[in-house]
TIVO-806879 format. One record per residue (C-alpha): x, y, z; residue number from 1; residue in one letter. Coordinates in steps of 0.5 Angstrom, whole numbers, padded with zeros to 4 digits, always signed. Example, Ala and Ser with C-alpha at 12.3 -4.5 7.8 and 13.67 -1.06 7.14 Angstrom:
% residues 2
> +0025|-0009|+0016|1|a
> +0027|-0002|+0014|2|s
END
This chain:
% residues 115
> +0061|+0152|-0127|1|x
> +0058|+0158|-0131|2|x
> +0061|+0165|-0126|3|x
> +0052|+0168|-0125|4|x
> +0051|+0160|-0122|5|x
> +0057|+0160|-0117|6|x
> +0056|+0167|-0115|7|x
> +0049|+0165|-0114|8|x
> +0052|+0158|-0110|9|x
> +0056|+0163|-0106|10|x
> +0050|+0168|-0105|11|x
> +0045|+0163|-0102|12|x
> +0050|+0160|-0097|13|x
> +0052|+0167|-0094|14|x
> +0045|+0167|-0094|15|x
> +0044|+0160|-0090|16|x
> +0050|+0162|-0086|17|x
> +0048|+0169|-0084|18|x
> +0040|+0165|-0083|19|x
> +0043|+0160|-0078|20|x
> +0048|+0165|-0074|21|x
> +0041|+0169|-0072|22|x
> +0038|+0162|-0069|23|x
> +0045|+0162|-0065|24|x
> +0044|+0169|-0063|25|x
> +0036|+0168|-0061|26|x
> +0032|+0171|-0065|27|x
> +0026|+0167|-0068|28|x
> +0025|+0163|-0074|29|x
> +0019|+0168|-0076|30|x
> +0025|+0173|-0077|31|x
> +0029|+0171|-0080|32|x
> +0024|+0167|-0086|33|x
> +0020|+0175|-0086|34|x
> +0028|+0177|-0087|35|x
> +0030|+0172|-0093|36|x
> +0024|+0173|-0096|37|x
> +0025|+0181|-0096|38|x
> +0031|+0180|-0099|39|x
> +0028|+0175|-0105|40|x
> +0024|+0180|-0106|41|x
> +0029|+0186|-0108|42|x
> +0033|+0181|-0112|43|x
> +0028|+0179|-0116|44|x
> +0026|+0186|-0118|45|x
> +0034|+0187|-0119|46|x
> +0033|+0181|-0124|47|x
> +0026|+0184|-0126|48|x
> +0031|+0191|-0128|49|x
> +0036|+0188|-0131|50|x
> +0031|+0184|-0135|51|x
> +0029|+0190|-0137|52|x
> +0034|+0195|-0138|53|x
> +0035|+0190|-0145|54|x
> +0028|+0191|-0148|55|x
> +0030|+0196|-0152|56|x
> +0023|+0200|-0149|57|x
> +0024|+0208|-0152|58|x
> +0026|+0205|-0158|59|x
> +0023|+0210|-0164|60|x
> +0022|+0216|-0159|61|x
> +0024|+0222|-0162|62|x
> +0027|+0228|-0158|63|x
> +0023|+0234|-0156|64|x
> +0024|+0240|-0160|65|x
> +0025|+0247|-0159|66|x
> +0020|+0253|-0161|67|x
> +0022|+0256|-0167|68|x
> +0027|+0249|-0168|69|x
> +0027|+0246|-0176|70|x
> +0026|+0238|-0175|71|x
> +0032|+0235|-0176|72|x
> +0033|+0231|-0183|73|x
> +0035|+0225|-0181|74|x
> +0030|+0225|-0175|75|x
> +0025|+0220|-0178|76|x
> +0026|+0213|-0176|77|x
> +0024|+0206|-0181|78|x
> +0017|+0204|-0178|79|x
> +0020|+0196|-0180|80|x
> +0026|+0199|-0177|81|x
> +0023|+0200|-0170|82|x
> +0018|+0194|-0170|83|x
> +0025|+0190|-0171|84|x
> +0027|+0192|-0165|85|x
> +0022|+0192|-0160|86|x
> +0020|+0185|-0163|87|x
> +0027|+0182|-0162|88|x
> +0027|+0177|-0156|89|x
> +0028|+0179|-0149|90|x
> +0035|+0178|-0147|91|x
> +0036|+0175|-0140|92|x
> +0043|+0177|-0139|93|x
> +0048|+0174|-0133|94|x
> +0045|+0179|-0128|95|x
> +0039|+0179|-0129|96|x
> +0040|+0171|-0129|97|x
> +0043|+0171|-0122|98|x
> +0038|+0177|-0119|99|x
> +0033|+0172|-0122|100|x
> +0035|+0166|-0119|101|x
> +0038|+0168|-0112|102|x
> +0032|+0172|-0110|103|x
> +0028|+0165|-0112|104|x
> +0033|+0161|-0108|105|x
> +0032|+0167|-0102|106|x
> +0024|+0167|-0103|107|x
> +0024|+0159|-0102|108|x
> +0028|+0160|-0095|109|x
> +0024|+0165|-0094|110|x
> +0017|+0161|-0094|111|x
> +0021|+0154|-0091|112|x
> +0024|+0158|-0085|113|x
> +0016|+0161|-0083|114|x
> +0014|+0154|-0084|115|x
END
């Protein structure tokens, strides 16, 4: 098993456990499903951040200048060069994976808990 895939296992489970603990202690299942799905939601922009942090979305941007400052001769970036880039496919790398899937797996709980 791949480490983003035990990782979100475990993080899951601590979730349940933690779940199951609050109904021990007394507090209603509506809290505890409104909790778990805010925590599915801020994994899921984790995930949603960490996908985009691999977009290569300031690719092409050229550096603001001084007055009076000469432009830099290697300054000039290829058009195909830039296209190339920000055409390349999305990269969802192991965090964002895990951010993706735990919150998915949170909202779910979330949803079955209030239901």
């Amino acid at each position: 098993m791949k480490n983003w895939k035990r990782a979100t296992t475990g993080t899951v489970a601590a979730g349940l456990l933690i779940a199951l603990i609050m109904k021990v202690l007394g507090q209603t299942f509506m809290l505890i499903g409104n909790l778990l799905f805010m925590v599915g939601l801020a994994f899921l922009v984790f995930g949603a951040i960490c996908v985009l942090a691999k977009g290569h979305l300031f690719t092409g941007w050229r550096h603001r200048r001084k007055k009076g400052q000469d432009p830099l001769p290697g300054e000039k970036i290829g058009v195909r060069h830039v296209a190339s880039v920000k055409n390349s496919p999305i990269v969802v790398n192991p965090l964002a994976r895990f951010g993706l899937v735990t919150g998915i797996c949170y909202i779910i709980l979330g949803i079955v808990f209030t239901i």
